[in-house]
C-alpha positions as CSV (number, residue, x, y, z in Angstrom):
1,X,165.2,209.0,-49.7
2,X,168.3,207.3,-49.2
3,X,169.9,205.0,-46.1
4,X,171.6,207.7,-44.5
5,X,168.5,210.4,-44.5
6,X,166.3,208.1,-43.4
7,X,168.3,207.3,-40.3
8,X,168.6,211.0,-39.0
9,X,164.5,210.7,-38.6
10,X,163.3,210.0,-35.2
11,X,160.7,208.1,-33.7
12,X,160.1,205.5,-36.1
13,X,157.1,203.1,-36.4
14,X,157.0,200.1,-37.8
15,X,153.8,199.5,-39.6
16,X,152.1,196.0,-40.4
17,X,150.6,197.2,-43.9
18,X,149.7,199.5,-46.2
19,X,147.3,200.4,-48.7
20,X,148.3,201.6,-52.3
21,X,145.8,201.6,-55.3
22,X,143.8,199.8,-53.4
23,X,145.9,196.6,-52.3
24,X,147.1,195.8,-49.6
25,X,151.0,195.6,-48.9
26,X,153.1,193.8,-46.6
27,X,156.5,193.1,-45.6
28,X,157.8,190.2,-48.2
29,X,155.5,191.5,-51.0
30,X,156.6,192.9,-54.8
31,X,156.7,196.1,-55.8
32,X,157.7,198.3,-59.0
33,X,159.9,201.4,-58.1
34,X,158.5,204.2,-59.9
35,X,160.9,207.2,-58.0
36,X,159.7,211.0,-59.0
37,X,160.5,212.8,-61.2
38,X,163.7,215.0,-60.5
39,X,165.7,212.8,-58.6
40,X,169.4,211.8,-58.8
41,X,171.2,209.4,-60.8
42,X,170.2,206.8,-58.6
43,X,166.8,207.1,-58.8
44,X,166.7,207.0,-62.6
45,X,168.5,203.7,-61.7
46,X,166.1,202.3,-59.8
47,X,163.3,203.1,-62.5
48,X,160.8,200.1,-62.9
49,X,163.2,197.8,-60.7
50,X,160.9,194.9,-58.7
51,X,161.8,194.8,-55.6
52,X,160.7,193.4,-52.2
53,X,159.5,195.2,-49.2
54,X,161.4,194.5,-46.5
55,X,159.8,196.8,-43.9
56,X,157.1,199.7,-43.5
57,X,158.3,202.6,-41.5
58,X,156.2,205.3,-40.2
59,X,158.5,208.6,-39.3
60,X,157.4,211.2,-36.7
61,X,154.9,213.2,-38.2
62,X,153.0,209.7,-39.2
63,X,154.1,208.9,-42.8
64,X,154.6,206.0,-44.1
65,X,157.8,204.7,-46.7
66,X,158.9,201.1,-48.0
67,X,162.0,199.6,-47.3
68,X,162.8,197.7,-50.0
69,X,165.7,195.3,-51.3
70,X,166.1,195.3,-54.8
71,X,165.7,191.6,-56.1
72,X,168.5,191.8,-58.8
73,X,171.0,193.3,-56.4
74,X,173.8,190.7,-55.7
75,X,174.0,191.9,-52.0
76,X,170.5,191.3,-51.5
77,X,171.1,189.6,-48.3
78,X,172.8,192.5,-46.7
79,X,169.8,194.7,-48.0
80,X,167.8,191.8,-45.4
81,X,170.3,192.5,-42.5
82,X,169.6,196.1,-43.0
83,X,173.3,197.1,-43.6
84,X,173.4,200.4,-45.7
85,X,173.6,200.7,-49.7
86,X,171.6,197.7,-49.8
87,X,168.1,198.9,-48.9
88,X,166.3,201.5,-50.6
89,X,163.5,204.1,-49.0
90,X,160.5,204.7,-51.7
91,X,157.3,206.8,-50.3
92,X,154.0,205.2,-51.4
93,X,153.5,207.1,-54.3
94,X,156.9,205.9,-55.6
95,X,155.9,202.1,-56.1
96,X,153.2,200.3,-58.0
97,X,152.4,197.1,-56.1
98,X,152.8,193.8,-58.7
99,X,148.9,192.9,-59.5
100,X,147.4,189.9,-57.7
101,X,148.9,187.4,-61.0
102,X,152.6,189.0,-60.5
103,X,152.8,188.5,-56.5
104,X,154.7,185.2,-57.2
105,X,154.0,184.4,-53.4
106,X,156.2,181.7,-53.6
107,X,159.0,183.6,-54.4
108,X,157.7,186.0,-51.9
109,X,160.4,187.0,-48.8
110,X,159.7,184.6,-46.6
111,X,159.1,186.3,-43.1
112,X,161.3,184.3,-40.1
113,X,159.5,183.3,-37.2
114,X,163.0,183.1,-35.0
115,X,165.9,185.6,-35.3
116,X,169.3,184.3,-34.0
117,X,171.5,187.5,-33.0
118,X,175.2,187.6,-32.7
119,X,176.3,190.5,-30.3
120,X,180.2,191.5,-29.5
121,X,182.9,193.4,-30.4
122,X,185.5,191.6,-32.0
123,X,188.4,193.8,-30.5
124,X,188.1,192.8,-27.0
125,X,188.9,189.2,-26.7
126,X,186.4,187.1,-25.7
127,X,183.7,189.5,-26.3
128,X,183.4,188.3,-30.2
129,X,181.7,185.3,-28.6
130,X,178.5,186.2,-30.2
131,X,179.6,187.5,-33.8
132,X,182.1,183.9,-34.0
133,X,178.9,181.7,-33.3
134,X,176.5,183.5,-35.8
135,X,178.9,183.4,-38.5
136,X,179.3,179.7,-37.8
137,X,175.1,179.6,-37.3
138,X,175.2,181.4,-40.8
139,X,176.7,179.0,-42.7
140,X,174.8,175.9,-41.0
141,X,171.6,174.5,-42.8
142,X,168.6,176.6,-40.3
143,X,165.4,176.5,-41.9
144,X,164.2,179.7,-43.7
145,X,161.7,180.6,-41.4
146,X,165.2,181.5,-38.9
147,X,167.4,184.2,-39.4
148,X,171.0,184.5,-38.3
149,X,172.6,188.0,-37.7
150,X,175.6,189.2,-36.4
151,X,174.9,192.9,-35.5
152,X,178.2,193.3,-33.8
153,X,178.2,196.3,-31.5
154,X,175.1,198.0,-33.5
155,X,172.5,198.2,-31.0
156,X,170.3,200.4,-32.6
157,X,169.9,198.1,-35.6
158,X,169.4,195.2,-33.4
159,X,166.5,197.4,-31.7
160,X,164.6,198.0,-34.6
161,X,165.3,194.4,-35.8
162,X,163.2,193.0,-33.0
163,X,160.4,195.3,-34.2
164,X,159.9,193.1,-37.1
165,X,157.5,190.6,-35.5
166,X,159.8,187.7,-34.2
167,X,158.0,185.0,-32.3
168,X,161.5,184.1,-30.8
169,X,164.6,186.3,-30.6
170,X,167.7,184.0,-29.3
171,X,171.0,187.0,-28.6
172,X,174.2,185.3,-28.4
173,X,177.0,187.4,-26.1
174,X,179.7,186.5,-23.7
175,X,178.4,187.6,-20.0
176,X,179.9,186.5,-16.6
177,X,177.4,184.6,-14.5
178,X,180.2,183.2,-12.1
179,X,181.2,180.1,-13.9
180,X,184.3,178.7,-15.5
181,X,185.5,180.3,-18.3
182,X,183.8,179.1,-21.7
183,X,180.8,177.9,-19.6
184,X,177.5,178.7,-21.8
185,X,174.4,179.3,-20.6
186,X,170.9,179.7,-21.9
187,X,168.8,182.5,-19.5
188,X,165.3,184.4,-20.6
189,X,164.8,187.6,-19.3
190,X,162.4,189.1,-17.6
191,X,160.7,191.5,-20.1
192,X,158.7,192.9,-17.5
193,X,162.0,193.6,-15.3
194,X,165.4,193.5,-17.6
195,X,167.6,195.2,-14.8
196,X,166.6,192.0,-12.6
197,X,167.7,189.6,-15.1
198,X,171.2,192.1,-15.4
199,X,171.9,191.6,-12.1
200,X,171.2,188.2,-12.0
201,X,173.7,187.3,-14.7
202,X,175.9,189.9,-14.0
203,X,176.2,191.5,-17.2
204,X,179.7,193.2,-18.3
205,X,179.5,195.8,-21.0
206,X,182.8,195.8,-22.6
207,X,180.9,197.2,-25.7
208,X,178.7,200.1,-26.1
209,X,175.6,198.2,-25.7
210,X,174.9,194.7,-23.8
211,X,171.3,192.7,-24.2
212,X,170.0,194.2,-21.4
213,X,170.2,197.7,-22.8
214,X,169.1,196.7,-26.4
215,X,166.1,195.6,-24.7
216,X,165.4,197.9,-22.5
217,X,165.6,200.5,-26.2
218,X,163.3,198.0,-28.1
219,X,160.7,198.2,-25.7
220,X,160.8,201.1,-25.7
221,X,159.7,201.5,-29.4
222,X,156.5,199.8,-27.7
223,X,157.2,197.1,-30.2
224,X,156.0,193.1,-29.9
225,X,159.4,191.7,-28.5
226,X,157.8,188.1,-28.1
227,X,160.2,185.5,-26.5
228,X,163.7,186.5,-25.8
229,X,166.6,183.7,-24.8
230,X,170.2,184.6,-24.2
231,X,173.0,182.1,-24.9
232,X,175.4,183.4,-23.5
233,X,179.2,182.5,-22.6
234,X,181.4,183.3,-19.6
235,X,184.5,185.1,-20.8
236,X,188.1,184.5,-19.5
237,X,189.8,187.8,-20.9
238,X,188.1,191.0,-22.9
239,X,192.1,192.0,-23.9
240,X,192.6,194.7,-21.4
241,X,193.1,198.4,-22.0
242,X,194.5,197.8,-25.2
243,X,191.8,195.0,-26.1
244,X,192.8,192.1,-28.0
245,X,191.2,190.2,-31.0
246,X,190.9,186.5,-31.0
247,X,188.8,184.3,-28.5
248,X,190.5,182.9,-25.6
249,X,191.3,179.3,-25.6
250,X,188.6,178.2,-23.3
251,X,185.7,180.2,-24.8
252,X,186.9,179.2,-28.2
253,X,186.1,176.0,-27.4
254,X,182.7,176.5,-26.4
255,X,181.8,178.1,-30.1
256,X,180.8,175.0,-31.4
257,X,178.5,173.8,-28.5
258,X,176.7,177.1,-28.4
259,X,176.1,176.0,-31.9
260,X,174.7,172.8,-31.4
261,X,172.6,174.5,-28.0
262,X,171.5,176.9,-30.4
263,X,170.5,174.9,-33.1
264,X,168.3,172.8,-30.8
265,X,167.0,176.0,-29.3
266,X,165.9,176.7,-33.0
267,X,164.2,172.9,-33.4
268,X,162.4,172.9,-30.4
269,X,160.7,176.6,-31.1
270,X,159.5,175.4,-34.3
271,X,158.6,172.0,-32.4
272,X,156.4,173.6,-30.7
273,X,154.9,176.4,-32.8
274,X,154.0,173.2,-35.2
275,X,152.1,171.8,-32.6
276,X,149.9,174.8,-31.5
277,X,149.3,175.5,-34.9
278,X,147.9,171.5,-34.8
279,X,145.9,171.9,-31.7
């Protein structure tokens, strides 16, 4: 099954594990791609290729299929960020998990504890706020247990993203909250309540989807959101009608200090995650 079928199913579940002859798979483990018989020139491609499984998916009638990334594939890292043509569908019958001296758990996916997400759309001004600071995030030295996304305007991949088990989910967007322009704040909303913590930051929604609404969607896949923060930047300008690309002057400014708020965001969550573990 490829990207594009699998995303006209419904109702999907994401699924801790799996059983297949009789071990036990997980998101960041190896498996063998063993596609049926029959299939297209892509699946005779894909024959005995190791690759990693980046999620399990259950679809509406309660089946379950590997995502994967293929470990030779040189866009491998898009295949993680879940952008299409880089991540592979396989039912369970389709792979051989790698026996217990093959896992290689050291070279195992790492699963990140924190996912930093940029939002925006990068044609209305200052609303690329949140895709300029993740790109800037995504070339910074994070630790691997952190990953750094810009998703843009795709809400719906940003939904299912925080059904993946972060601890900490930190969104990055210009909102107005009735400071100076290129002001950035750091809210968390009320999971129990998001409309109270829209009206309390007065969100804009110059794209098609603002945090508010991408959370209000992810829990409603009754997913584990676990802690959500918004950094968040007050805009001066979203272009107009006719929108604009390019960051004001003022919010521009801000980029790298959203960095820097961010990247201690990151060092304090892993701060104190160490020290629970300890106690």
């Amino acid at each position: 099954m490829n990207e594009w079928e699998w995303q006209l199913l419904e109702d999907k579940k994401i699924v801790d594990h799996v059983v297949i002859s009789d071990m036990e798979v997980r998101p960041g483990n190896r498996v063998r791609l063993l596609p049926r018989k029959g299939g297209d020139i892509l699946d005779i491609a894909l024959e005995g290729q190791v690759a990693t499984v980046e999620s399990i998916e259950e679809d509406y009638e309660g089946k379950a299929h590997l995502s994967v990334v293929l470990e030779e594939d040189p866009g491998r890292d898009l295949g993680l960020l879940r952008q299409p043509g880089h991540r592979f569908f396989f039912e369970l019958s389709e792979v051989e998990p790698l026996q217990n001296d093959e896992w290689r758990e050291k070279d195992a996916l790492p699963k990140p504890r924190i996912l930093v997400a940029g939002i925006g759309n990068i044609f209305l001004g200052d609303d690329g706020f949140g895709v300029e600071v993740a790109q800037q995030l995504s070339r910074s030295k994070l630790p691997a247990s952190v990953r750094v996304a810009d998703f843009g305007i795709r809400g719906l991949d940003l939904a299912y993203a925080l059904q993946d088990g972060y601890e900490t989910t930190i969104l990055i967007d210009a909102f107005a909250h009735g400071q100076a322009p290129g002001t950035v704040s750091v809210i968390e909303p009320d999971l129990t309540d998001p409309a109270s913590s829209a009206a309390a930051g007065s969100f804009v929604e110059p794209h098609a989807m603002n945090p508010i609404n991408v959370l209000r969607m992810a829990m409603a896949m009754h997913g584990e959101l676990g802690r959500i923060l918004l950094v968040g930047c007050e805009p001066s300008s979203f272009g107009g009608e006719d929108g604009k690309m390019g960051l004001s002057a003022s919010v521009e400014a801000s980029v790298s200090g959203a960095v820097r708020v961010i990247e201690n965001l990151v060092q304090k969550t892993l701060d104190e995650g160490q020290a629970k573990s300890t106690n």
